[in-house]
C-alpha positions, 0 to 999 in steps of 0.5 A: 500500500501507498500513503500519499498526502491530500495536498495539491504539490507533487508527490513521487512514489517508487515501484515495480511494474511487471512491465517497465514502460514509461507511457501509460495512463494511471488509473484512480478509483476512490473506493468510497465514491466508486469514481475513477480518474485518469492521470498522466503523471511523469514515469521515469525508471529508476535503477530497477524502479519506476518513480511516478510523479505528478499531483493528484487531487485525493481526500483525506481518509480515503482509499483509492485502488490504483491501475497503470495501464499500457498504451493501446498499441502496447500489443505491437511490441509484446510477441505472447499477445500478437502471436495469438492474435488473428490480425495483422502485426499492424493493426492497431488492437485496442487491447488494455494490459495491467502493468501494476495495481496497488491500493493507496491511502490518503493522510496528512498525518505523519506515519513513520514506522522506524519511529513508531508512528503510526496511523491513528483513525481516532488522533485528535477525537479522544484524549486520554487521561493518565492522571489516576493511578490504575494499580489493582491488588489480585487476591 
């Protein structure tokens, strides 16, 4: 999973696609709303990563279930696709291919595991009180 911040600056995250191309359309689907938004972000590989970053218009809490999908001429340069394919090598099939999917979540708090800082749904909502002594006798 991928934390990104609701902020309208460019973020950058880095993973590995099963397919190392640099053209794609990314594809946002908020779960809460079941609305899907279409970035093209900048790709750029990075050793055996590729980095996407661009800004992306998230709300805070939200989960988003993300998709990077191949160009429609993609066929043209995978053998596997086009050898089972009855056309010839080009035409231009309109055929989709999920690169990568993954899930992200969107907050503004601060996570860093090295720390022990992690996401609390409920920050800032209850405060606790460690004013009583809370020792207890076992008979």
């Amino acid at each position: 999973m991928i934390v990104l911040k609701p902020t309208t600056d460019p973020q950058t995250f880095k993973y590995i696609p099963r397919d190392y191309t640099t053209v794609a359309a990314i594809l946002l689907r908020d779960d809460t709303t079941n609305e899907t938004i279409v970035y093209n972000p900048t790709i750029t590989k990075v050793g055996d990563y590729l980095e996407i970053t661009g800004v992306f218009n998230l709300v805070e809490g939200h989960f988003y279930d993300i998709r990077e999908d191949t160009p429609d001429a993609y066929w043209n340069s995978c053998p596997i696709l086009w050898e089972l394919n009855d056309n010839t090598w080009d035409y231009e099939f309109p055929i989709k291919e999920s690169v990568y999917v993954d899930l992200i979540f969107c907050t503004a708090q601060v996570i860093n595991q090295n720390e022990d800082e992690e996401y609390n749904i409920n920050k800032g909502v209850y405060i606790t009180e460690n004013t009583r002594n809370n020792d207890y006798v076992v008979l």
